[in-house]
N, C-alpha and C positions, 0 to 999 in steps of 0.2 A: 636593532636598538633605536630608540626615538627621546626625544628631549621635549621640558614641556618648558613655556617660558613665563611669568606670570609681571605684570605692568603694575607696578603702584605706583599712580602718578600724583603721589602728596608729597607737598614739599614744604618746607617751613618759610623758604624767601627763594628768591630764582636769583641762579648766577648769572652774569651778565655775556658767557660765551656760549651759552646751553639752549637747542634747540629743540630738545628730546619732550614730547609730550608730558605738561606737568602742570599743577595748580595749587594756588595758596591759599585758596578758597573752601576748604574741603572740612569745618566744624561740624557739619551738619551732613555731612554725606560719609562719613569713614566706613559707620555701620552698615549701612546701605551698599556700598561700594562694593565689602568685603561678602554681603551676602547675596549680592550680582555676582562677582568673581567667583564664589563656589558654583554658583547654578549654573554656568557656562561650561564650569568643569563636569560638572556631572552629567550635563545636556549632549557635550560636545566629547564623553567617554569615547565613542565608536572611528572617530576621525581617525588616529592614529591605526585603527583593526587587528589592535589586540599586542602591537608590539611593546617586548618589553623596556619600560623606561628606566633611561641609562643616566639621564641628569637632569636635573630641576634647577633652574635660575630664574629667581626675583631680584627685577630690577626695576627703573625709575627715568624721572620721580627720585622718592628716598622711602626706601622698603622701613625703614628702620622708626618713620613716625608712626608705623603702627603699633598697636600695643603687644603684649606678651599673650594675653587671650585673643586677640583679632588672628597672630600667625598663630597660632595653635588649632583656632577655627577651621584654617585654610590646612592646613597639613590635614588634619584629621579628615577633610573631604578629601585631597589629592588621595590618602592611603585607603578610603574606602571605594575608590573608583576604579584606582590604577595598580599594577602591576609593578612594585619597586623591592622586590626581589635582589634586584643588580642595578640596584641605583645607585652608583659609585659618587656622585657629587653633586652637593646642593650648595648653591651658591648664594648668598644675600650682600645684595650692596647695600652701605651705610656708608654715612656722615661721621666722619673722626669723632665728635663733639657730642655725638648720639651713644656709644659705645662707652659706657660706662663700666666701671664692674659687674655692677649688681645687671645691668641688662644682658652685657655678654652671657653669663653666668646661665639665666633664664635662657638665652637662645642656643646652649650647648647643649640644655634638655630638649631641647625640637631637634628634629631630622635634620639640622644644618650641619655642612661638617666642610665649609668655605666660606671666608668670608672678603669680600670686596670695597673699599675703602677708597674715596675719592680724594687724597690727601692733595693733589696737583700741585704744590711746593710749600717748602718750609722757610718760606719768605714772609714774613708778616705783611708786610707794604703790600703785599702784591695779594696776597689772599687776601686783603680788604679792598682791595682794587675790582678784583673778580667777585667781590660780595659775597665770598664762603663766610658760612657760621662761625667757624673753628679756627684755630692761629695752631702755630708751630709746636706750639706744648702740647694742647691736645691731643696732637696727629698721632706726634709720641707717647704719650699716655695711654693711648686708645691701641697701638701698637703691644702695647707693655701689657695690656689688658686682657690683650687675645690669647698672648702666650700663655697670660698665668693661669687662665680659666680652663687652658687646652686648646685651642684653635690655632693647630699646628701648622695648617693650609689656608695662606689669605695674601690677599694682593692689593699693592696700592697703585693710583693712576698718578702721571706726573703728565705737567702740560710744558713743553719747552715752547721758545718762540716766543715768550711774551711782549708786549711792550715795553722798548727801553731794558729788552735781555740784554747782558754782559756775559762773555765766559767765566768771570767770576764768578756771576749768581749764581749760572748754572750748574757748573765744577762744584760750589756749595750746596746745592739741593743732590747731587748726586752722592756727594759725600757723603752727606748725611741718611742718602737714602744706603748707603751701602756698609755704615755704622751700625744701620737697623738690620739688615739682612733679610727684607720679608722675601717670604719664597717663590712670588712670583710680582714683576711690574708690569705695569701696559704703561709705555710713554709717547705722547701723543703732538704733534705741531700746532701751536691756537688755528683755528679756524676759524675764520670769520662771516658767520651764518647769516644768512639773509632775514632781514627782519628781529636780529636778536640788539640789545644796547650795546653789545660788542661794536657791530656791525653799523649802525647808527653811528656810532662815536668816531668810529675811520670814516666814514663818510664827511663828516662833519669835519674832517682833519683835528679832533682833539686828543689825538694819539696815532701812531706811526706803525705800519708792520714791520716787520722783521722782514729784511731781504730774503731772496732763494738762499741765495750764500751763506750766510751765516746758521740760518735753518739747517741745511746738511751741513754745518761743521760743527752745529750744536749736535745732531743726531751721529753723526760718524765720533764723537767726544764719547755719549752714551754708548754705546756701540761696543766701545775700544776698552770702558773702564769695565762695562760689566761682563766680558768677555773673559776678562784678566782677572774678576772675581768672582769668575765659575760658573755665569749664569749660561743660560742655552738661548739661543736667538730663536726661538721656533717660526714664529711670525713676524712681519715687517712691524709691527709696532709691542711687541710682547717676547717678553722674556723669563725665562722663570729656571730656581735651581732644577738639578737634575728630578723628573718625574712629577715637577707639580706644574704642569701646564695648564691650562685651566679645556677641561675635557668637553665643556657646554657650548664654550666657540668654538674650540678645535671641528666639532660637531655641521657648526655652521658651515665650514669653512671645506667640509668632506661631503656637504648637500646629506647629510642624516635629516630627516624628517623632527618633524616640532610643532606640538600644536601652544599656540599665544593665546591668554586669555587675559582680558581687561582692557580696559581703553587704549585703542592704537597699536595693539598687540599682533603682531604677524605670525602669521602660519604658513607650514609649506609639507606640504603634501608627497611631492616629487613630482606632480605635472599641475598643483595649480599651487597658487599661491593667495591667501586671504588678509584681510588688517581690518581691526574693526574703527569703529570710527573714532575721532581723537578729539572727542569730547565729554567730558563727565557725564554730566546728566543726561545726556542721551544714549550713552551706554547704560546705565543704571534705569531707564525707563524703557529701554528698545530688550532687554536683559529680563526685567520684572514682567512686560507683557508677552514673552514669550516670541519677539521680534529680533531679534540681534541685527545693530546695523551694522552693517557691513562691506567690504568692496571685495573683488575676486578679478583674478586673470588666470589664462589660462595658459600654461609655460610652452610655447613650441621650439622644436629644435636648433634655432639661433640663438635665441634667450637662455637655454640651456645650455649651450655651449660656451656664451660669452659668459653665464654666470659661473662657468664651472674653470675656464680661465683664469678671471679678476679672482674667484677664492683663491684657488690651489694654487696660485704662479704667489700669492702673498707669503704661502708658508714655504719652512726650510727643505720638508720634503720635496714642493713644487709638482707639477700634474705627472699622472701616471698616464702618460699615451696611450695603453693598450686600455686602461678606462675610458679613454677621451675615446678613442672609435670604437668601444661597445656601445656606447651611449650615442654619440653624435652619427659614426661611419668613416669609413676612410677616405672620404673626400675632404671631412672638416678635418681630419688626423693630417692628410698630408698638408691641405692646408696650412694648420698650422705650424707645421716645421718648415714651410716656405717661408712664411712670415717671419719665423725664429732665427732662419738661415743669417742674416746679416749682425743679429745682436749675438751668435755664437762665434763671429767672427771677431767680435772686438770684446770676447769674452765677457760679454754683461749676462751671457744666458751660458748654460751647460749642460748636454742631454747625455746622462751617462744612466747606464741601466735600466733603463724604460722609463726614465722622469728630467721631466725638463723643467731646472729650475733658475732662480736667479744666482748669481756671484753677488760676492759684497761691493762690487761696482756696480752692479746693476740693479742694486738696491735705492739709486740714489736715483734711478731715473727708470721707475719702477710702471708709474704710472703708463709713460710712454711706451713701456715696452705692451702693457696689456693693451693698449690701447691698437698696436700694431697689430696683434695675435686676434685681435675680434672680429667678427664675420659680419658682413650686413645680412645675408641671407641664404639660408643651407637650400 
């Protein structure tokens, strides 16, 4: 099985915590874009060799400024190149604000059948602070909207940690996220990206972070309530009722293969890895002349192993050893249960039936532990 992932990097205005490839620039370039994004698809058919695709995610950017004939454009190339037979999940991120009825509506006649929603709190104060389009009505409206048209499978993002967070806010956005019941969350700590106004602005000392402290007492709070209201922890930042996990990261996250198309879009192969370059109009002119820019490495067995760590030690499953030395050998296997040896001693790790994964203490000091388990050189 293999996953394809598709980049639209249009956006109406940038939020001020967002690092992700994106432009506001794009009046003149949509059409152009969209009909570079097919040609790659079509071009770059053979990359995956033939397997069949198991999930499709469009993301951002904001997928959702495109129009209803533009995603239609692009489905009907993906179904005439590829193999979606057993394409269990297609996933489209949108803006609360963007999800209309009448849009939703149109996007249940396409091949989508998930959709992704960056709602990250129902604070008003604070979604204008982050420069979101959309306020707390929306988020819920646009919620209400999914239901009613049928989009039974969809997820919202929540950002804890803000500036000048309180357990009150947060216990409020949780509330309320859990009033809504969407079937699957990703909730995420602010980050403070380099070069982003976030980032600027703590520099500048005109806003404070969030100590470590309170960060894990805000996550161990989400943690505890959506636990108690049935959700399933699968991932250290994702959670979702029973069976709707989202299968297109899960994917990432198992090293399944995926080919990226659109500006800044990675691909991975299983020994090499590409991204094209993370600019507009030089993907749309390097795309048009038959040139793709692009960057490539190639994965050796360190890199392998540390990426297959940092994924699989993130989810509830955790690494399956007897994968870890098909793939790496039993030097890096023993390895790494040398390295493991000490965090199963104070119970932050536990290797029981051929998987070693974290405890909900060891989630909180998660980084470290992966950090322990990597190899500089096989």
């Amino acid at each position: 099985m293999a996953g394809i992932y598709l980049h639209i990097p249009f956006c109406e205005s940038r939020c001020i915590y967002c690092n992700f490839y994106s432009t506001t620039r794009f009046d003149v370039w949509k059409d152009r874009y969209v009909a570079a994004l097919c040609q790659e698809i079509r071009e770059r058919k053979d990359y995956l060799k033939g397997e069949l695709i198991h999930t499709i995610y469009l993301g951002g950017g904001t997928p959702s400024q495109l129009s209803i004939a533009q995603l239609k454009t692009i489905f009907e190339c993906i179904e005439e190149n590829y193999d979606l037979k057993q394409c269990e999940e297609t996933t489209f991120e949108a803006n609360p604000d963007d999800l209309t009825l009448e849009y939703l509506s149109e996007l249940k006649r396409l091949p989508i059948n998930r959709i992704s929603m960056g709602v990250q709190t129902f604070d008003n104060r604070m979604l204008r602070f982050l420069r979101r389009r959309h306020d707390a009505e929306e988020a819920i409206h646009a919620i209400e909207c999914c239901r009613k048209v049928g989009f039974d499978n969809f997820s919202i993002d929540l950002i804890y940690g803000l500036p000048e967070e309180t357990p009150e806010r947060w216990k409020s956005d949780i509330a309320q996220t859990l009033a809504l019941r969407p079937p699957h969350i990703s909730a995420y700590c602010l980050s403070y990206e380099s070069g982003t106004p976030l980032d600027k602005m703590l520099k500048k000392h005109q806003i404070k972070e969030v100590d470590e402290q309170n960060s894990l007492s805000y996550y161990n709070l989400l943690m505890k309530e959506l636990k108690q209201a049935g959700y399933e922890h699968y991932e250290i930042s994702n959670f979702c009722l029973p069976g709707k996990y989202s299968r297109h990261n899960s994917s990432y996250w198992r090293g399944i293969r995926y080919l990226g198309c659109g500006a800044s879009a990675h691909s991975y192969n299983g020994n090499e890895r590409d991204w094209n370059t993370a600019d507009l109009k030089q993907y749309i002119t390097g795309i048009e002349n038959r040139n793709r820019i692009f960057e490539s490495e190639i994965l050796n067995g360190t890199t392998k192993y540390n990426e297959l760590i940092m994924t699989a030690l993130r989810t509830s499953i955790g690494i399956n050893m007897n994968k870890l030395e098909e793939t790496s050998g039993k030097k890096a296997h023993d390895y790494c249960l040398k390295m493991a040896t000490p965090h199963l001693k104070t119970h932050k790790l536990e290797y029981t039936n051929g998987y070693l994964r974290l405890t909900p203490d060891g989630i909180f000091v998660s980084d470290d532990i992966i950090s322990d388990l990597f190899i500089v050189s096989l």
